[in-house]
C-alpha angles and dihedrals in degrees: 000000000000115000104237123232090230136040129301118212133183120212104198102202116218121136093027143045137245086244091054099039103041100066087051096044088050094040086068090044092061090039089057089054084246125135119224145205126205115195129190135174104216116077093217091047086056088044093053101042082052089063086035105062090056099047098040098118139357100246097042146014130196116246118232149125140209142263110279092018117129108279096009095155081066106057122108089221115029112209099211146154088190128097096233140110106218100152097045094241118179094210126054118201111207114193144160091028091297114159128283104193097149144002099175108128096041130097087217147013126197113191106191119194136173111251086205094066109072086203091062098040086052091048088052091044080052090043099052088045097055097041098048088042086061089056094259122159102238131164129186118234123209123191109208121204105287090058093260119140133219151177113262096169 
């Protein structure tokens, strides 16, 4: 595994879900001026977020497109299960256990994964090893029980 040129952060999901934590997580991204990818490994969670990101709240929705669309490389958030970067996004989203690779090229990449599946929890504890390991800059994020999140590590 690469060491990124940005930061790696884990998000360990307890008292939330991906579906509640990832509009949040991508609105700051665009509010930054940042692009985003979002990569899973699983064909129906792409399929999901997908709905998901439209219909996040009632006010608002997060424009974005996915992978192999028609002008994919333009999009803000990028919905993938490749390891590219074709719309130049800053931040890479890694969920539902997708690969990581390689971050190098991003400002930031935020690896989620659920606290209840010892599997996940088990891919994140590989994950922290290896990229620390490569010299990379990660920090480990807890939500508490208000929804607030904060460094752990």
């Amino acid at each position: 595994m690469a060491a990124p040129g940005g930061d790696i952060w884990f998000y360990h999901l307890e008292n939330s879900t991906l579906d509640q934590v990832l509009p949040g997580l991508l609105e700051k991204t665009l509010q930054r001026g940042w692009r985003a990818i979002v990569r899973v490994r699983e064909v129906s969670l792409l399929a999901h977020l997908d709905e998901r990101l439209w219909t996040w709240r009632d006010d608002s929705f997060l424009p974005h497109g996915r992978a192999g669309d028609e002008q994919a490389d333009r999009q803000p958030i990028l919905l993938t299960q490749g390891t590219g970067n074709p719309n130049q996004a800053d931040a890479l989203f890694v969920v539902d256990g997708a690969e990581v690779s390689d971050a190098t090229g991003f400002e930031r990449c935020l690896i989620i994964f659920d606290g209840q599946d010892a599997e996940a929890l088990a891919r994140a504890r590989e994950q922290w090893k290896s990229f620390k390991a490569a010299g990379a800059e990660a920090s480990y994020w807890r939500q508490n029980e208000e929804g607030s999140w904060s460094r752990a590590a």
